[in-house]
N, C-alpha and C positions, 0 to 999 in steps of 0.2 A: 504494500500500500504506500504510494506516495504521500508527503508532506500535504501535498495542495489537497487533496481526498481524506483525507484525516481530519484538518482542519474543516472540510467543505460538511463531513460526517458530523462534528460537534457543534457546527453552528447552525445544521438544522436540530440535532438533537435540543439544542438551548430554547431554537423558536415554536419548536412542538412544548416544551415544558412551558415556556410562559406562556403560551395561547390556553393549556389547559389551566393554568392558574387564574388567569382573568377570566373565564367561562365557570369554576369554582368561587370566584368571588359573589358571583350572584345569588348565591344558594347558601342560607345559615344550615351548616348539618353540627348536632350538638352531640348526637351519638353514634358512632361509626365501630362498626367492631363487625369483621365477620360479614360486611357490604349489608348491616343493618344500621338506618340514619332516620333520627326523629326530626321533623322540619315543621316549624312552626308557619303559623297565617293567621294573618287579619281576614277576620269576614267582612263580606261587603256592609258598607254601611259605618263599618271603623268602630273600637269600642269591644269589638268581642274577638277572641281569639277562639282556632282549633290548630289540630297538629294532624299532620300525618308521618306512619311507619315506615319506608320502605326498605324493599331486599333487593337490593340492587339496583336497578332504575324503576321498577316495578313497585306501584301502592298497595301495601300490603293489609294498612289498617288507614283509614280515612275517619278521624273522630272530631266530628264540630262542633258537638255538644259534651257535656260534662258526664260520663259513664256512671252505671249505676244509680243515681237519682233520676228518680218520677219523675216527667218532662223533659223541655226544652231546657234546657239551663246551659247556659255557654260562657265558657272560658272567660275570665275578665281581665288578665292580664296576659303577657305572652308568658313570662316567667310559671304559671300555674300551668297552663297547656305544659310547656318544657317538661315540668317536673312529671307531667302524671305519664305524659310520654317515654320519659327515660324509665320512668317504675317499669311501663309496661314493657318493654325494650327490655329491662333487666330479666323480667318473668321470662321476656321468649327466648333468650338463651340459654336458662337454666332450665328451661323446660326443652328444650327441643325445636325454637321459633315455632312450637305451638300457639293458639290464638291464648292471648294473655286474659285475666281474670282481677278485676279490681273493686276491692270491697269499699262499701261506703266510709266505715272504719279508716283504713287506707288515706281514704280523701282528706278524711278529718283530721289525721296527725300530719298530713302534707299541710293542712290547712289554704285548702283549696277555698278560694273564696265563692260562696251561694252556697259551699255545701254546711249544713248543720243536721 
């Protein structure tokens, strides 16, 4: 391999790494392990948050509403989505990325806000 083909080799390798870094900058992922990432969202309208699961590029769990509680009840911060996200995230690895299970209980010592 010649100098100039070596060089010409690293300086596409550099501009393939920052194109995919600037196409990662768009996308908050707060849990990654094993190509599972929890990604939070503003619902329309602003004011209420949900999160989705996924496994790879694929949505695995789409939750807009606050799990377990009777009704509509949504997210009211992004940080609460986050957290009840990574709970569930935790369950599916230690379970097998089986569909995860979250008790009201749960909610309450995260202190998820609406839940009581």
């Amino acid at each position: 391999m010649t100098k100039t083909s070596f060089y010409l080799l690293i300086i596409i390798a550099l501009a393939t790494s920052c194109q995919q870094k600037q196409q990662a900058k768009n996308i908050e992922i707060t849990a990654v392990h094993d190509s599972i990432a929890v990604i939070p969202f503003e619902l329309e309208g602003g004011g209420s948050w949900g999160f989705k699961i996924n496994i790879g590029h694929k949505t695995f769990i789409y939750q807009d509403i606050i799990p377990t509680v009777a009704g509509r009840h949504y997210f009211q911060t992004k940080e609460d989505a986050r957290k009840v996200g990574d709970l569930m995230v935790a369950k599916m690895r230690s379970n097998g990325k089986s569909f995860p299970v979250i008790s009201k209980q749960e909610l309450m010592d995260m202190k998820i806000a609406g839940v009581e």
